[in-house]
KEKOL-889483 format. One record per residue: x, y, z of N, C-alpha, C in turn; residue in three letters. Coordinates in steps of 0.2 Angstrom, whole numbers, padded with zeros to 4 digits, always signed. Layout:
<sites>
XYZXYZXYZALA...
</sites>
This chain:
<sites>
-0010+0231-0262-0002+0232-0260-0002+0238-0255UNK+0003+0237-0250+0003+0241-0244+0007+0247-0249UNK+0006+0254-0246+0009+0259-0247+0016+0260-0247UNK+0020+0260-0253+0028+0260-0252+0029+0252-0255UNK+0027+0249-0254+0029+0243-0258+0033+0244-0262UNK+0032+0247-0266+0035+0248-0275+0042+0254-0274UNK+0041+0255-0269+0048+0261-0268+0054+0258-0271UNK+0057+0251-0268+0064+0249-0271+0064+0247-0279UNK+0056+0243-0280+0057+0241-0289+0057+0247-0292UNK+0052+0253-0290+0053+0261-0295+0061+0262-0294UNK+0063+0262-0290+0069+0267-0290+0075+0264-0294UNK+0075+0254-0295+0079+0250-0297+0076+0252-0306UNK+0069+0252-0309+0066+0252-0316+0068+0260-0318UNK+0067+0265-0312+0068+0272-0313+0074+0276-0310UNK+0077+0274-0312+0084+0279-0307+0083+0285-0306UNK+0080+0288-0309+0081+0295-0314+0079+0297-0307UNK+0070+0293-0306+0064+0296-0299+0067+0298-0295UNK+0074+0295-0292+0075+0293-0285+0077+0301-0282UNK+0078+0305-0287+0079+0313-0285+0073+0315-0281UNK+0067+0313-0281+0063+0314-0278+0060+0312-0272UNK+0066+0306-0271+0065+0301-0264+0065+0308-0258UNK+0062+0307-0252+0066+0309-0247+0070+0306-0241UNK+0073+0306-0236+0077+0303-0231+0072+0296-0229UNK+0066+0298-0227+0059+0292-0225+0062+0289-0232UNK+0059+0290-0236+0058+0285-0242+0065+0283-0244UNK+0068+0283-0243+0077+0279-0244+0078+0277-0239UNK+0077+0278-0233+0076+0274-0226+0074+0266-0230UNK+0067+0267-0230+0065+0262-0233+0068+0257-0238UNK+0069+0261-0244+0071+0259-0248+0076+0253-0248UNK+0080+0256-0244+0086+0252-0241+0088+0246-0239UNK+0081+0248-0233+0080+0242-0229+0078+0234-0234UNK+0072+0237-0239+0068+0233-0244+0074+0229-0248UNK+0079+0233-0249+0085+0233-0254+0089+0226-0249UNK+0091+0228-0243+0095+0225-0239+0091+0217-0239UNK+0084+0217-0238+0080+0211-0237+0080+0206-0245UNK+0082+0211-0250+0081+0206-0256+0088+0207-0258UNK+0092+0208-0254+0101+0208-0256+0100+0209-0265UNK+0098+0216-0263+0099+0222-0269+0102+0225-0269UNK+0105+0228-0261+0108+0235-0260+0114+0234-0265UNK+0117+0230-0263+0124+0232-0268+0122+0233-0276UNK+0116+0231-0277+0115+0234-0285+0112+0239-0286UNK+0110+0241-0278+0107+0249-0280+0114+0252-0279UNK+0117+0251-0275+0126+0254-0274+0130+0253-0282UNK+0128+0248-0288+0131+0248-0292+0128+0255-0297UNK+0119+0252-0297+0115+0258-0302+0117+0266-0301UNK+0120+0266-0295+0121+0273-0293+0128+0274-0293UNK+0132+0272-0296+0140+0272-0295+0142+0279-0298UNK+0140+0279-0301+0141+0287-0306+0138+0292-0306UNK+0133+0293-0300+0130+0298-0299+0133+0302-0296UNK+0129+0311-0298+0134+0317-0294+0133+0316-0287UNK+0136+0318-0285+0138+0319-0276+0130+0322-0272UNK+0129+0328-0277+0122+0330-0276+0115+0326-0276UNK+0116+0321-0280+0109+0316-0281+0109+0314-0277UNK+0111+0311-0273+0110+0308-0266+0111+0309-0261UNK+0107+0310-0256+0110+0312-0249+0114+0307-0244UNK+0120+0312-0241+0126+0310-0240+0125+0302-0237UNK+0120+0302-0231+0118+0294-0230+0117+0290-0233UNK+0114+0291-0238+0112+0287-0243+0118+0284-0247UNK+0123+0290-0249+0126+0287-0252+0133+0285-0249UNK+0132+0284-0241+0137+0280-0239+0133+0275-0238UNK+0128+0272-0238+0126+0265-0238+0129+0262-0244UNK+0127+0265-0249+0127+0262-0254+0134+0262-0259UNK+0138+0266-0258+0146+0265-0259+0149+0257-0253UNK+0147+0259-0247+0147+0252-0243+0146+0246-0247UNK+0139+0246-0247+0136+0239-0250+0142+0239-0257UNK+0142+0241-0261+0147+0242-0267+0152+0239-0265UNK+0158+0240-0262+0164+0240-0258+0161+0230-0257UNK+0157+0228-0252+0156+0223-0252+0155+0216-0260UNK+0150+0220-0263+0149+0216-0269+0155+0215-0272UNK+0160+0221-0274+0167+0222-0277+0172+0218-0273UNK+0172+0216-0269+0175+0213-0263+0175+0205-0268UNK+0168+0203-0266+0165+0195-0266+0166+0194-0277UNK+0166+0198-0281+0167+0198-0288+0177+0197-0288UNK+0179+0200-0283+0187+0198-0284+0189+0192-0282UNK+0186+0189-0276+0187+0181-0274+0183+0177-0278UNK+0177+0179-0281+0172+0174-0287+0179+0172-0290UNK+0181+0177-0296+0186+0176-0300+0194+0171-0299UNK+0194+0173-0291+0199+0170-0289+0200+0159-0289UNK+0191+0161-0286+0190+0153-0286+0187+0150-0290UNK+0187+0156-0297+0187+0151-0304+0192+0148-0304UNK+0195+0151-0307+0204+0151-0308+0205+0145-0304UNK+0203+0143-0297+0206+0138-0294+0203+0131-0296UNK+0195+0131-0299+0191+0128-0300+0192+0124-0306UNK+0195+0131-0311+0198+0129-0321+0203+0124-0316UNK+0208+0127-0312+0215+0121-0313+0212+0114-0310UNK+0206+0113-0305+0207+0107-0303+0202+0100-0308UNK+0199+0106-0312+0193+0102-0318+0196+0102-0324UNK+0202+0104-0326+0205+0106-0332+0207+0099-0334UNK+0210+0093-0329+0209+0085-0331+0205+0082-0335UNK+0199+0082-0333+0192+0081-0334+0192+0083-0344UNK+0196+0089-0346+0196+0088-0354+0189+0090-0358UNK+0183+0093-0353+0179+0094-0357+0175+0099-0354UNK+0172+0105-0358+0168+0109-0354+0166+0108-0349UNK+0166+0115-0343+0163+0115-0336+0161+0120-0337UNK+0154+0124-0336+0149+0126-0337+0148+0131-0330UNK+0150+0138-0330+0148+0142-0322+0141+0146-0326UNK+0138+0144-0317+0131+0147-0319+0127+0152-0316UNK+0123+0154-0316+0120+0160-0313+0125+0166-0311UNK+0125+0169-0305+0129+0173-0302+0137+0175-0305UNK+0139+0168-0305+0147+0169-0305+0150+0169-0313UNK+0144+0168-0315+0144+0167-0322+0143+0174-0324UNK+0139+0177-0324+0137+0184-0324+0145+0190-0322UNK+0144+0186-0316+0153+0191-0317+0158+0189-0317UNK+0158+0184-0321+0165+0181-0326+0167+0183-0332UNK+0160+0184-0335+0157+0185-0341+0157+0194-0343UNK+0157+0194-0338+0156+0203-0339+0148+0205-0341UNK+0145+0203-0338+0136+0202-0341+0133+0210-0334UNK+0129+0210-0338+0125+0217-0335+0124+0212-0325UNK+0119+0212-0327+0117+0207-0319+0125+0205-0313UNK+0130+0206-0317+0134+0207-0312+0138+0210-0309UNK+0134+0216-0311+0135+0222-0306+0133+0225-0300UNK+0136+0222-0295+0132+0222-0288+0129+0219-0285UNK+0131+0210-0290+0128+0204-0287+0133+0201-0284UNK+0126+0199-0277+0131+0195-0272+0126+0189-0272UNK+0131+0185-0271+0129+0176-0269+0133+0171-0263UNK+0131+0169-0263+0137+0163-0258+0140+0159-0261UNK+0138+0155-0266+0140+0150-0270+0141+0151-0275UNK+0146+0148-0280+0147+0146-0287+0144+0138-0288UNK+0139+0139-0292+0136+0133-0298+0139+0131-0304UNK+0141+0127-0303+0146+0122-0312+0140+0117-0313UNK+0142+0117-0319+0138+0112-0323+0143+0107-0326UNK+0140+0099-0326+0148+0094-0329+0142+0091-0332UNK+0146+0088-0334+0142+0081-0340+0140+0074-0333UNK+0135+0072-0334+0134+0067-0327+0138+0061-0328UNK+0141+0060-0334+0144+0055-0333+0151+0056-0330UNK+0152+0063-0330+0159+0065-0329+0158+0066-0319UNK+0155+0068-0316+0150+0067-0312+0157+0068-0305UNK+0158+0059-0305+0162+0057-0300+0169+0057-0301UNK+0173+0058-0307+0177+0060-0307+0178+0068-0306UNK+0175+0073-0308+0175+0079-0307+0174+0080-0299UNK+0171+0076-0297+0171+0076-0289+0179+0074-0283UNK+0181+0068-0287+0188+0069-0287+0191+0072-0285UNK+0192+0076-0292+0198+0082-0292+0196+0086-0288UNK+0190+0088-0287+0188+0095-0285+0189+0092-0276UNK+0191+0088-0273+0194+0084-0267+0198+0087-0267UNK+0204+0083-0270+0213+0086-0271+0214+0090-0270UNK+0208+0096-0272+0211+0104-0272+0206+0107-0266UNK+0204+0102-0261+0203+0106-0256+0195+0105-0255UNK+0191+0105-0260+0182+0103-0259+0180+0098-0255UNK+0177+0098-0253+0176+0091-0250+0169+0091-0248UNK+0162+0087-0248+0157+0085-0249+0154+0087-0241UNK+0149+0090-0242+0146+0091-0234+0138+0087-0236UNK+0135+0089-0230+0128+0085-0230+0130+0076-0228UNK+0133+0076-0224+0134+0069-0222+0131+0064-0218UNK+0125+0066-0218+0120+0060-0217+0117+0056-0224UNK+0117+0051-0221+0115+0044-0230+0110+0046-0231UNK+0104+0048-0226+0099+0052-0234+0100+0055-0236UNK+0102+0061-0232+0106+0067-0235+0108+0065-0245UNK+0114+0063-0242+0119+0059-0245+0114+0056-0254UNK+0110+0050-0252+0105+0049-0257+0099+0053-0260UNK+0096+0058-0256+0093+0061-0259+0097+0067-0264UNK+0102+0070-0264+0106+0073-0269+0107+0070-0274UNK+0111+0061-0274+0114+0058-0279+0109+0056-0281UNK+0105+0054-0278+0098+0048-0283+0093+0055-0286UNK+0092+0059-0283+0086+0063-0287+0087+0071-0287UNK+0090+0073-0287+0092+0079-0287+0097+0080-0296UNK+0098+0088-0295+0101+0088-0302+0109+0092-0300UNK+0109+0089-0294+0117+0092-0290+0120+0088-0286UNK+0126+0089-0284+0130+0083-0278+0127+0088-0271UNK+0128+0086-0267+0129+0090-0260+0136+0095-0260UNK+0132+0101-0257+0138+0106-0257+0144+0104-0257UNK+0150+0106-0260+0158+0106-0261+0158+0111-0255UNK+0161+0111-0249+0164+0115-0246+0173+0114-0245UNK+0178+0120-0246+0187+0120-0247+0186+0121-0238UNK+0191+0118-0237+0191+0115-0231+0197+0120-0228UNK+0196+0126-0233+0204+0130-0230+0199+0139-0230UNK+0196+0138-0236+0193+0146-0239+0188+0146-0236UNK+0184+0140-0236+0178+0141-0233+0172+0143-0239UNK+0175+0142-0247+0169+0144-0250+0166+0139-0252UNK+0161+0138-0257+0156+0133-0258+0155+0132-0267UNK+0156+0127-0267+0152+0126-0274+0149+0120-0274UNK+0143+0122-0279+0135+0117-0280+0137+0113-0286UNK+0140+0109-0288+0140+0106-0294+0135+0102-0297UNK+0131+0104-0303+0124+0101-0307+0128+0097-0312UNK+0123+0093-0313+0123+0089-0320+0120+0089-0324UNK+0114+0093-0321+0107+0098-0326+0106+0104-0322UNK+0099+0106-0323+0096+0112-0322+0090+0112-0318UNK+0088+0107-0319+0083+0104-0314+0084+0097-0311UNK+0079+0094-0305+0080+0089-0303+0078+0082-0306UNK+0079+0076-0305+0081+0069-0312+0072+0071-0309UNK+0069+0070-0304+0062+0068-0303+0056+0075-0306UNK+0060+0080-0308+0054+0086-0308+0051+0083-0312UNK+0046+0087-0316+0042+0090-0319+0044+0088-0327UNK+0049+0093-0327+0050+0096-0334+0058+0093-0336UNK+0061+0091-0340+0065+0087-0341+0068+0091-0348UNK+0074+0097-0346+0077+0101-0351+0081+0096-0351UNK+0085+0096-0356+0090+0092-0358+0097+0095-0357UNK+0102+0091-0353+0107+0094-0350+0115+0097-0358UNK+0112+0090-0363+0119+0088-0366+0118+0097-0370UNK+0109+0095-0372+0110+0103-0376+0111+0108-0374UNK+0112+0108-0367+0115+0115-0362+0120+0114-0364UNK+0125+0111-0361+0132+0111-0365+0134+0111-0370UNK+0131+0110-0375+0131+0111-0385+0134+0116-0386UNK+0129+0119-0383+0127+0128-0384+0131+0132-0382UNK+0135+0129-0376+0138+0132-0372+0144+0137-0373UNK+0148+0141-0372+0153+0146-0375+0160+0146-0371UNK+0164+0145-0372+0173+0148-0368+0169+0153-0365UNK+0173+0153-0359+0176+0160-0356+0181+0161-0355UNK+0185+0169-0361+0189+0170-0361+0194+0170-0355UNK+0200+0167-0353+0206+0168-0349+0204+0161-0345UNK+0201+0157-0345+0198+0150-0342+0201+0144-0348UNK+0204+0140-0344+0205+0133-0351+0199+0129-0352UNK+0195+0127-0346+0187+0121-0348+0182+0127-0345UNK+0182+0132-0342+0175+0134-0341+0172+0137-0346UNK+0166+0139-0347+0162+0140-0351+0156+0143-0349UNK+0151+0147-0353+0146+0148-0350+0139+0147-0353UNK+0133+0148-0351+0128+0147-0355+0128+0150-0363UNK+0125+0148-0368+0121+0153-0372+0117+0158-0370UNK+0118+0164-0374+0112+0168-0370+0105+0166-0370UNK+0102+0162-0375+0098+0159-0375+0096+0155-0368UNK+0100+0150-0366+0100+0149-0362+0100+0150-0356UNK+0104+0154-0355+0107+0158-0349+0098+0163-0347UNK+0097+0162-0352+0091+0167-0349+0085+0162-0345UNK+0085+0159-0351+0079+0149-0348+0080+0146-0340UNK+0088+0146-0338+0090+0144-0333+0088+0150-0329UNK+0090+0156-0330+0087+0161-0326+0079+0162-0322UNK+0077+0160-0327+0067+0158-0329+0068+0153-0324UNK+0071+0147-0325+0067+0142-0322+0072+0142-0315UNK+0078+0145-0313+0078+0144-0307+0074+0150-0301UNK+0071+0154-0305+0064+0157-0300+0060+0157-0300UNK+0056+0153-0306+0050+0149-0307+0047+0144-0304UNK+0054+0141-0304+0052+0132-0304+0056+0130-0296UNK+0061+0133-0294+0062+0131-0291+0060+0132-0283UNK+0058+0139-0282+0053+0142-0276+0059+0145-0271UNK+0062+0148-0273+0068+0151-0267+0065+0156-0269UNK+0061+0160-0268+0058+0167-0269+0060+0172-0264UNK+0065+0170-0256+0068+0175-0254+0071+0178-0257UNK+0074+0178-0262+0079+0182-0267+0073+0183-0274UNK+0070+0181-0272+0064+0183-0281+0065+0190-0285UNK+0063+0194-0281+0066+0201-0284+0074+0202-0287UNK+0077+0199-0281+0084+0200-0286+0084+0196-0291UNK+0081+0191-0292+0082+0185-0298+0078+0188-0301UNK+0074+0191-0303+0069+0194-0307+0073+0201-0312UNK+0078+0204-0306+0082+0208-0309+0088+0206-0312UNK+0090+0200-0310+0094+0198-0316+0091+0196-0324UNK+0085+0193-0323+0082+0191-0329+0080+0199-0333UNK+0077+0204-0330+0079+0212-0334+0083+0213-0337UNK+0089+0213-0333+0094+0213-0336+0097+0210-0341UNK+0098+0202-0341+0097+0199-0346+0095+0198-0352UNK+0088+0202-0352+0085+0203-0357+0086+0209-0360UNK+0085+0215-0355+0089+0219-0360+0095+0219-0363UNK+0100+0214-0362+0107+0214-0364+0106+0211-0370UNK+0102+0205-0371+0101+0202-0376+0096+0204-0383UNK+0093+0207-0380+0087+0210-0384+0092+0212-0390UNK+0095+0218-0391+0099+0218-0396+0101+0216-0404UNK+0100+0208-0400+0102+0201-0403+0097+0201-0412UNK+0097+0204-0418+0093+0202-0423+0090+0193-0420UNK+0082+0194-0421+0077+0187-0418+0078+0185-0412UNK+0082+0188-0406+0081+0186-0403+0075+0183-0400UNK+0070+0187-0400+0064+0186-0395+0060+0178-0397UNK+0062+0180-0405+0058+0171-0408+0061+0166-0406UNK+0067+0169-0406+0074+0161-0404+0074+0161-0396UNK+0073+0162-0394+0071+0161-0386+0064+0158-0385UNK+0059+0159-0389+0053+0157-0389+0053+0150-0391UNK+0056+0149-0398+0059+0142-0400+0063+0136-0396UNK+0067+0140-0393+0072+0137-0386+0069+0134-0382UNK+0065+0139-0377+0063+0137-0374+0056+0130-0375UNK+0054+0130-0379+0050+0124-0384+0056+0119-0383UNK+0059+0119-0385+0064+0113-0388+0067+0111-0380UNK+0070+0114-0375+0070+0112-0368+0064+0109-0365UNK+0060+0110-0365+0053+0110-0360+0051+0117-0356UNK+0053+0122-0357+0054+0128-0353+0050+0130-0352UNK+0045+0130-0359+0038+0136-0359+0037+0141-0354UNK+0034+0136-0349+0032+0139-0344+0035+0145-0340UNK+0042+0141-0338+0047+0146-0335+0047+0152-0338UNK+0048+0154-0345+0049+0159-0347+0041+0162-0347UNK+0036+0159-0351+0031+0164-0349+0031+0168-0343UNK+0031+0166-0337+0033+0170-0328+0038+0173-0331UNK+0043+0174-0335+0049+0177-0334+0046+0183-0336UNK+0045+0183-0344+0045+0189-0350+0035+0192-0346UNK+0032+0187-0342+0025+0192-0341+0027+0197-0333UNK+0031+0193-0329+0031+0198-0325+0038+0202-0323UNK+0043+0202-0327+0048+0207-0328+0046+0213-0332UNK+0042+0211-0336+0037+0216-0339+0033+0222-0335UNK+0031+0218-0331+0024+0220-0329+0028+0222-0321UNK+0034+0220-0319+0037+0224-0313+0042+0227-0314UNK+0047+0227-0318+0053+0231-0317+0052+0235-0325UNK+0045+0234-0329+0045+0237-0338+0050+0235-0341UNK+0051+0230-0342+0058+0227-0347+0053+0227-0355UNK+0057+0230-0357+0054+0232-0366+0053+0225-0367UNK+0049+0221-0367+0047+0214-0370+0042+0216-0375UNK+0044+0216-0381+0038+0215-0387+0032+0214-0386UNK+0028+0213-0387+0019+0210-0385+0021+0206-0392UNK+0022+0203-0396+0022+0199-0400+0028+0193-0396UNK+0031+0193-0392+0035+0189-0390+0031+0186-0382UNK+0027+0192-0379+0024+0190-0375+0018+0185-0374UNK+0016+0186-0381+0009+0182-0382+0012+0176-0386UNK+0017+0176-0390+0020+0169-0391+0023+0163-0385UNK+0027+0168-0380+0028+0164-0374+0021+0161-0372UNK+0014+0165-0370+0008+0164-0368+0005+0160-0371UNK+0007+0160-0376+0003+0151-0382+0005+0147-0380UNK+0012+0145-0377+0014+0140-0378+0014+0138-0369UNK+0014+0143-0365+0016+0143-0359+0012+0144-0353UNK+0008+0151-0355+0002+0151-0348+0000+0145-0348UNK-0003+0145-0340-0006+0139-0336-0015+0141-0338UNK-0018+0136-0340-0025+0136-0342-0031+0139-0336UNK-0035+0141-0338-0042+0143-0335-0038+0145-0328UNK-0044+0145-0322-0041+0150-0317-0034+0151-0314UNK-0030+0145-0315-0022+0144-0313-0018+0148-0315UNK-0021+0153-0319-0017+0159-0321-0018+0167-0318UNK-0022+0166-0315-0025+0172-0311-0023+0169-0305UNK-0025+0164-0303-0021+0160-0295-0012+0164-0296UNK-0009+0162-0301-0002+0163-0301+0000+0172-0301UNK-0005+0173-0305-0004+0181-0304-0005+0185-0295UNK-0010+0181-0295-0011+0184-0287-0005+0181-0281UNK-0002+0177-0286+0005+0172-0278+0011+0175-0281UNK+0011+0179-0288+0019+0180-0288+0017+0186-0289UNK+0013+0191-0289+0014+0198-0288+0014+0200-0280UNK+0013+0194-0278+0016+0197-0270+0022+0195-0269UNK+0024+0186-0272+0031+0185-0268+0037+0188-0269UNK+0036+0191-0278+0041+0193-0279+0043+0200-0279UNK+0039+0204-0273+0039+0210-0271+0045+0207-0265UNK+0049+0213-0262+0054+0210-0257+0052+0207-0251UNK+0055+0203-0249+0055+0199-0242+0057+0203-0235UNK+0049+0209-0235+0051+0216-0229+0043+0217-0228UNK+0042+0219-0220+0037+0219-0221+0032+0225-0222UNK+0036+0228-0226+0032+0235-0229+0031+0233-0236UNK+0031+0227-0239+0029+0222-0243+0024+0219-0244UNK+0023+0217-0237+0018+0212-0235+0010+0216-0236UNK+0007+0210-0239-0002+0211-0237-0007+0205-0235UNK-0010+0205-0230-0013+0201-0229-0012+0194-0231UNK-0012+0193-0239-0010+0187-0242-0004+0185-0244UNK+0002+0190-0243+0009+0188-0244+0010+0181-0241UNK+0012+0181-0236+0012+0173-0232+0009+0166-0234UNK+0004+0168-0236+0000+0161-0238+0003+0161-0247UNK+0004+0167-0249+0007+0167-0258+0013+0163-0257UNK+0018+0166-0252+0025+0161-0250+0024+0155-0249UNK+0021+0153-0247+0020+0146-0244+0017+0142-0249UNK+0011+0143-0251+0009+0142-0259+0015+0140-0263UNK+0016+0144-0266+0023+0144-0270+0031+0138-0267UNK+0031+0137-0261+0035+0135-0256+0036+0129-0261UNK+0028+0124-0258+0023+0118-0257+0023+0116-0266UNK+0023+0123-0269+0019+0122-0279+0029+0120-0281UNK+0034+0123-0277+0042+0121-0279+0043+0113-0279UNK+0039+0111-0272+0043+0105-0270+0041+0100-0274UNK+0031+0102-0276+0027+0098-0279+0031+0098-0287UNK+0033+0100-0289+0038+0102-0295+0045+0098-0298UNK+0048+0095-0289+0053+0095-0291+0052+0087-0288UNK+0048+0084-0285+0046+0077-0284+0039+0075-0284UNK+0039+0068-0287+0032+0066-0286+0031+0063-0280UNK+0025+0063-0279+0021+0064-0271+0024+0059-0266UNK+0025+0052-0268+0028+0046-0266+0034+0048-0265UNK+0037+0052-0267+0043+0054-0262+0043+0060-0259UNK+0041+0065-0261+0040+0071-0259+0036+0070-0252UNK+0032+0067-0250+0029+0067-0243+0032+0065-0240UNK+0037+0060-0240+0040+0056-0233+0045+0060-0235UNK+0048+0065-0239+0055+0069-0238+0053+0075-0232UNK+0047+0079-0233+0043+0085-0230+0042+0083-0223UNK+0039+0077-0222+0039+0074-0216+0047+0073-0212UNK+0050+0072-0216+0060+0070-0212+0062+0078-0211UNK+0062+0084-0215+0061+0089-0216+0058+0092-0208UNK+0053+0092-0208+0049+0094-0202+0051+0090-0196UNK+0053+0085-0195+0056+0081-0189+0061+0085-0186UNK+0065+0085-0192+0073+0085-0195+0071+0096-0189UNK+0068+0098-0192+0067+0107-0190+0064+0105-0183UNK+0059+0100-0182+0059+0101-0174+0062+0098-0170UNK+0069+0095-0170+0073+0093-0167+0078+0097-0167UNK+0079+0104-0170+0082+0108-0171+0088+0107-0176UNK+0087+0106-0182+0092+0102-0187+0090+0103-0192UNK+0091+0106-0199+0088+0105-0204+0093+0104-0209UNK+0095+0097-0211+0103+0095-0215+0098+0097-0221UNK+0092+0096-0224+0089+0097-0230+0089+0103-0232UNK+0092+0109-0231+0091+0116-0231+0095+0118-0237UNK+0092+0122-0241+0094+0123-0248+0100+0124-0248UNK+0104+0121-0252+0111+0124-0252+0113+0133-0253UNK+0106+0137-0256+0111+0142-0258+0107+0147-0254UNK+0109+0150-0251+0106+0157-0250+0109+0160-0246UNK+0106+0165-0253+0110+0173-0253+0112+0177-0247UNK+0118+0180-0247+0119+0182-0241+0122+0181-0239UNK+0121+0173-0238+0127+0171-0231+0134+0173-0235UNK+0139+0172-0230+0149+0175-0233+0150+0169-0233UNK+0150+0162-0235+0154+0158-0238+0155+0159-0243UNK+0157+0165-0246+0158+0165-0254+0163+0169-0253UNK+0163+0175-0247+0170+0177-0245+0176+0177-0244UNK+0181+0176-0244+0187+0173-0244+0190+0176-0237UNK+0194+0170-0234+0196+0169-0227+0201+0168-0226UNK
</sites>
């Protein structure tokens, strides 16, 4: 690991250190922060700090970045609220996931998180009528080419991005957690079983903690957006230390995750939030994860060596020699994940055309960053 690497995870696991940064070493930190769309969390971790802890630069970056993330949690809220009226039809829980869920919910992790999109979750029968309404009020389906088009509804575990045709924001609406063709096949209905109101909302709802953590696990596990891996890594910290609390939790999580198909996902969650940001994970919960989860003989030191790079930030005071081949690895072990080969090759091949002709309609719907989640 190249020298400074660890400066943004020390400073995000250790706040206390950061007294000891100098102007270089926050220069840094910054930029690593900015590449793994941190900063506004380092802007939150530090909100209460004396005026004297940081140096004055420093902390106009980082009140800035704040001011941005505080910005994007007031429109989140806004386009629930529009979302509850246009699904409230519909008569049955809607389900906000990841990010906007976090800051609906008032959960640790969203403080300081930025996203582009909001993620719902519907029942798949409800599917096309939800789709409907969410027209009416303004959504309207993007990715308009017919494979486009078929490769979401026939094998994917989402519609094609909702784009409002006035705000400019996006929602991903799922019908599970994963893709119909992955790998691993959690069960949707019991994600919504389990699911909970959100107060001040009439249908939305949010995960179980239990859940909410699994789905954490497996959307940076399983699904290979690793540009954001750090921050998805420190939402799952967070998570777990919010939960932990919980009398059993660690067993009911290890349970859960069995009963979903998860294993996996969470063994990477609880070994390497452990081992990079020190999230107080029991060693009796971690070796319970690892009975039921690590990957057998050397594909487990393989995996050690491709996510203690990828999931360092996406800067190149990160990088080492093997960074680039560990991304792409991981890119190639997502895709193989989420399709079998007979359709996964002739997709990567349309994929690769599709990028040499200057076009890429395949391109994941969500990434961090972009302002379509900003209101216009």
């Amino acid at each position: 690991m190249r020298p400074g690497a660890e400066l943004l995870i020390n400073t995000l696991s250790t706040p206390d250190a950061a007294a000891r940064l100098g102007l270089a070493d926050w220069d840094l930190v910054i930029r690593q922060a900015r590449h793994a769309s941190l900063l506004s969390r380092l802007g939150w971790l530090f909100r209460d700090s004396e005026p004297q802890a940081l140096p004055p630069q420093v902390a106009r970056h980082l009140a800035s970045a704040r001011r941005v993330s505080d910005k994007q949690a007031r429109v989140v809220r806004f386009e629930l609220s529009r979302i509850d009226a246009a699904l409230r039809p519909l008569n049955t829980p809607v389900v906000v996931l990841k990010g906007a869920a976090y800051v609906a919910a008032g959960l640790p992790p969203g403080g300081g998180r930025i996203f582009s999109d909001i993620d719902i979750l519907v029942p798949k029968a409800r599917l096309e009528e939800a789709e409907r309404h969410m027209a009416r009020h303004g959504w309207m389906t993007t990715h308009h080419d017919a494979y486009d088009q078929r490769y979401y509804r026939q094998w994917m575990h989402e519609l094609p991005p909702l784009k409002h045709g006035r705000r400019g924001t996006v929602v991903d609406m799922h019908h599970t957690i994963l893709p119909e063709t992955a790998r691993l096949h959690p069960d949707p209905q019991k994600l919504l079983a389990a699911s909970r109101p959100l107060p001040g909302y009439d249908c939305l709802h949010t995960l179980g903690d239990l859940d909410m953590v699994l789905h954490s696990a497996t959307h940076l596990f399983h699904d290979g957006e690793l540009e954001n891996g750090l921050r998805d890594l420190v939402d799952l910290d967070l998570l777990l230390r919010h939960c932990a609390a919980q009398t059993g939790f660690w067993d009911a999580l290890v349970r859960r995750a069995a009963e979903l198909e998860l294993a996996r996902p969470l063994h990477y969650a609880l070994r390497y939030s452990s081992a990079l940001l020190h999230t107080p994970v029991p060693q009796a919960a971690l070796d319970a994860a690892a009975a039921q989860g690590r990957p057998k003989g050397p594909q487990s030191a393989l995996m050690d060596a491709l996510f203690r790079r990828a999931l360092l930030p996406d800067h190149p005071s990160c990088d080492d020699a093997g960074t680039p081949l560990a991304r792409w690895l991981l890119y190639v072990r997502s895709h193989y994940l989420r399709m079998p080969l007979h359709l996964l090759l002739p997709h990567l091949l349309r994929k690769a055309l599709k990028r040499h002709q200057g076009s890429s309609p395949m391109q994941a719907p969500e990434v961090e960053g972009k302002p379509e989640v900003e209101g216009k």
